[in-house]
C-alpha positions as CSV (number, residue, x, y, z in Angstrom):
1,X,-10.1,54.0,27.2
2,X,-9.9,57.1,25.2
3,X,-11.2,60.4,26.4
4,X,-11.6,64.1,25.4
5,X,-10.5,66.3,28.5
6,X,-9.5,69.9,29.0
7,X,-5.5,70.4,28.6
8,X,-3.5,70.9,31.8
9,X,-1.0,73.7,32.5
10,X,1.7,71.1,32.4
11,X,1.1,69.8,29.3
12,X,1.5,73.1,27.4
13,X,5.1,72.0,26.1
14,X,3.9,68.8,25.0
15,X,0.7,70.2,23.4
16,X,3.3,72.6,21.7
17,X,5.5,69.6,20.1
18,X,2.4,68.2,18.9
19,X,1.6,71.0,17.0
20,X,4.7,71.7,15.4
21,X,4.6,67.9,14.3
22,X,1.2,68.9,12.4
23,X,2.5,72.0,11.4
24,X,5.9,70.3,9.9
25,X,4.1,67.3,8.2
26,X,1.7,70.0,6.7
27,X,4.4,71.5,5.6
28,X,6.4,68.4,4.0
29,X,3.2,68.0,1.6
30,X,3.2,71.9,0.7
31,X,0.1,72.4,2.3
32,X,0.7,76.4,3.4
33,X,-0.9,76.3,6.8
34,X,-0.2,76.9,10.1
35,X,2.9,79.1,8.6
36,X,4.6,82.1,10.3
37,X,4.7,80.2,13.8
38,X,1.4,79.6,14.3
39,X,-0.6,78.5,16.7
40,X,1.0,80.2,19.3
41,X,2.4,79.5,22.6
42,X,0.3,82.6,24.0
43,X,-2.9,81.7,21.9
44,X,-3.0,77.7,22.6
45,X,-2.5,79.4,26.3
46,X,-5.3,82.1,25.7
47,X,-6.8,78.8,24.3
48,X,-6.7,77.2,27.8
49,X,-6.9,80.1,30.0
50,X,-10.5,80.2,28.6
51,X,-10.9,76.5,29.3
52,X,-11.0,75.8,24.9
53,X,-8.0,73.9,24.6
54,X,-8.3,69.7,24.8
55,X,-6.3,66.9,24.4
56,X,-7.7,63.4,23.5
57,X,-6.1,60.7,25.8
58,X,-5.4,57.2,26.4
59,X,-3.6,56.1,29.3
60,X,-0.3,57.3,29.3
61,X,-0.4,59.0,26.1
62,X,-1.3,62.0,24.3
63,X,-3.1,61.0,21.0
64,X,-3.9,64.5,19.7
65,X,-5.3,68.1,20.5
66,X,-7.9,70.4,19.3
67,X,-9.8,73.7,20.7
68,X,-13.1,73.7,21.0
69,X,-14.7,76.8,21.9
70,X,-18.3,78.6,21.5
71,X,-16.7,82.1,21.1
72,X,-18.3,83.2,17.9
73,X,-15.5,83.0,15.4
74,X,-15.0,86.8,13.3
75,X,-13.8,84.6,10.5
76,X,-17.1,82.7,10.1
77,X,-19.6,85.8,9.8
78,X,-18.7,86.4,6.0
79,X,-19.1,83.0,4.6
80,X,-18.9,83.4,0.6
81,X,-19.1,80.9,-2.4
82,X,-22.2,78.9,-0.1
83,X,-24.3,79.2,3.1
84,X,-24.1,77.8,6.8
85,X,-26.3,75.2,6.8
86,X,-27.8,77.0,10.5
87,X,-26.5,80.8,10.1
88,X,-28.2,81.8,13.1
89,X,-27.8,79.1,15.3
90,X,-25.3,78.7,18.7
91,X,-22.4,77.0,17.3
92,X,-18.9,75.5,18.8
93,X,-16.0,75.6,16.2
94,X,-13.7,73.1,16.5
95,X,-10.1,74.7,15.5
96,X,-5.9,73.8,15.9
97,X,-6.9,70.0,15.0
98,X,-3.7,68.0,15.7
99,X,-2.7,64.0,16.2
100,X,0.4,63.6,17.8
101,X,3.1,62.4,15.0
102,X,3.7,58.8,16.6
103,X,0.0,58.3,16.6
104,X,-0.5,58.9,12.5
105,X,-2.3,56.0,10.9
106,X,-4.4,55.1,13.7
107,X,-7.7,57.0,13.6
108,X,-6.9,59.4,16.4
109,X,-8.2,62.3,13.5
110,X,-11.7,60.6,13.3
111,X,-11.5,59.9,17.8
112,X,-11.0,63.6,18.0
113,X,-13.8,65.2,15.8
114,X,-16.2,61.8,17.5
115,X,-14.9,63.4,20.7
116,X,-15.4,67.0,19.5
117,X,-19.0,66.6,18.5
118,X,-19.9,65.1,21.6
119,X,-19.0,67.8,23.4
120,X,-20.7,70.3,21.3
121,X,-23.6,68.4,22.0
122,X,-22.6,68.3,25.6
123,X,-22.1,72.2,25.5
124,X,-26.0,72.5,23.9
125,X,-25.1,73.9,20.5
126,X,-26.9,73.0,17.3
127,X,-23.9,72.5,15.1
128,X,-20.3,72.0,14.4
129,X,-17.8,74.1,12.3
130,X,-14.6,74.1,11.6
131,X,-12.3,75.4,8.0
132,X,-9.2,74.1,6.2
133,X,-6.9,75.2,3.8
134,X,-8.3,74.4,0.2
135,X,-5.1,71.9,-0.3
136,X,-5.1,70.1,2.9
137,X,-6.6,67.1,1.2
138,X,-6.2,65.2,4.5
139,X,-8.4,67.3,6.8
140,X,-11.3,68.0,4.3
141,X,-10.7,64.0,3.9
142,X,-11.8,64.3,7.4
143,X,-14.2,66.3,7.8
144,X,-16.1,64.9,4.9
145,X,-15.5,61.1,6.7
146,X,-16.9,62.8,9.7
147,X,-20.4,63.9,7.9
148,X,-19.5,67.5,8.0
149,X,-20.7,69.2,4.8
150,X,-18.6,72.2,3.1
151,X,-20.5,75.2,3.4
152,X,-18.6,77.9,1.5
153,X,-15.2,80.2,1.8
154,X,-13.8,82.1,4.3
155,X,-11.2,84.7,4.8
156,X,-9.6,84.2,8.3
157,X,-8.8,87.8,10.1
158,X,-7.2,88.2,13.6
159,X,-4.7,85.4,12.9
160,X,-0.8,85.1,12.3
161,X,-1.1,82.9,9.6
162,X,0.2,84.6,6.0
163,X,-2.5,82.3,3.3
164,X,-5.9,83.4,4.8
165,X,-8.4,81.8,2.6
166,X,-9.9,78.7,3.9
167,X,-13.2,76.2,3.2
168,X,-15.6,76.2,6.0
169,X,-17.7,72.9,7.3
170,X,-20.7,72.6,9.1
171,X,-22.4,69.6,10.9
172,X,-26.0,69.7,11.9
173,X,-26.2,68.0,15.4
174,X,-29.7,68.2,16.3
């Protein structure tokens, strides 16, 4: 059985290698995200200090990580190009969306944003969001798979990350 759960302290390093294996075959298609180091070791533990930072499961295995987190997100308040689709509306973001690199080619993408929108629903929000670089092809692959619909451009501030420009999704859950 697969299941979303909250990551444990332990799994930090692991949750860490998972990452970097996103970040690196980002980086083998020249998609410039996730540069300059991040995420973080201190913000995927910020991440789980607040209790934000999950890992989907199956027995014995790590399939992938995400945050999920109802923090309002500074990025998201000066959409352009488009509108959110509920501007005023609670929302969760879901953010740091990674499949662990021996799981590629098995669906564990679509199980985590399945996962992820459950618990936005579980966490009595209206909607989804979530942003990708314009040229990761895969993720807006995703999102779009997922019935998320692109809402516009955003700038991302507060972050480490170099290429700030990203396009922002939405999905309605009510």
């Amino acid at each position: 059985m697969i299941l979303l759960r909250k990551t444990r302290p332990e799994e930090l390093d692991e949750v860490m290698r998972i990452l970097a294996g996103a970040r690196d075959f980002m980086h083998s298609r020249r998609i410039p995200q996730w540069d300059n180091g991040y995420p973080s070791r201190e913000l995927i533990s910020a991440d789980m200090h607040r209790g934000d930072s999950y890992v989907l499961e199956e027995p014995g295995a790590l399939l992938g990580v995400c945050t999920v987190t109802l923090l309002p997100d500074p990025s998201y308040a000066a959409l352009t190009e488009g509108a959110w689709l509920c501007a005023d509306e609670p929302y969760a973001a879901l953010h740091r969306v990674a499949v662990n690199p021996a799981c590629r080619g098995r669906g564990i993408g679509r199980e985590i944003f399945s996962h992820a929108e459950a618990l936005a629903r579980e966490l009595g929000v209206t909607s989804l969001r979530g942003d990708t670089h314009p040229q990761n092809k895969l993720m807006r692959r995703l999102f779009d798979a997922s019935g998320f619909t692109l809402c516009g451009v955003i700038e991302l501030v507060n972050t480490e990350e170099s290429d700030t420009r990203r396009i922002a999704f939405q999905k309605v859950l009510i």
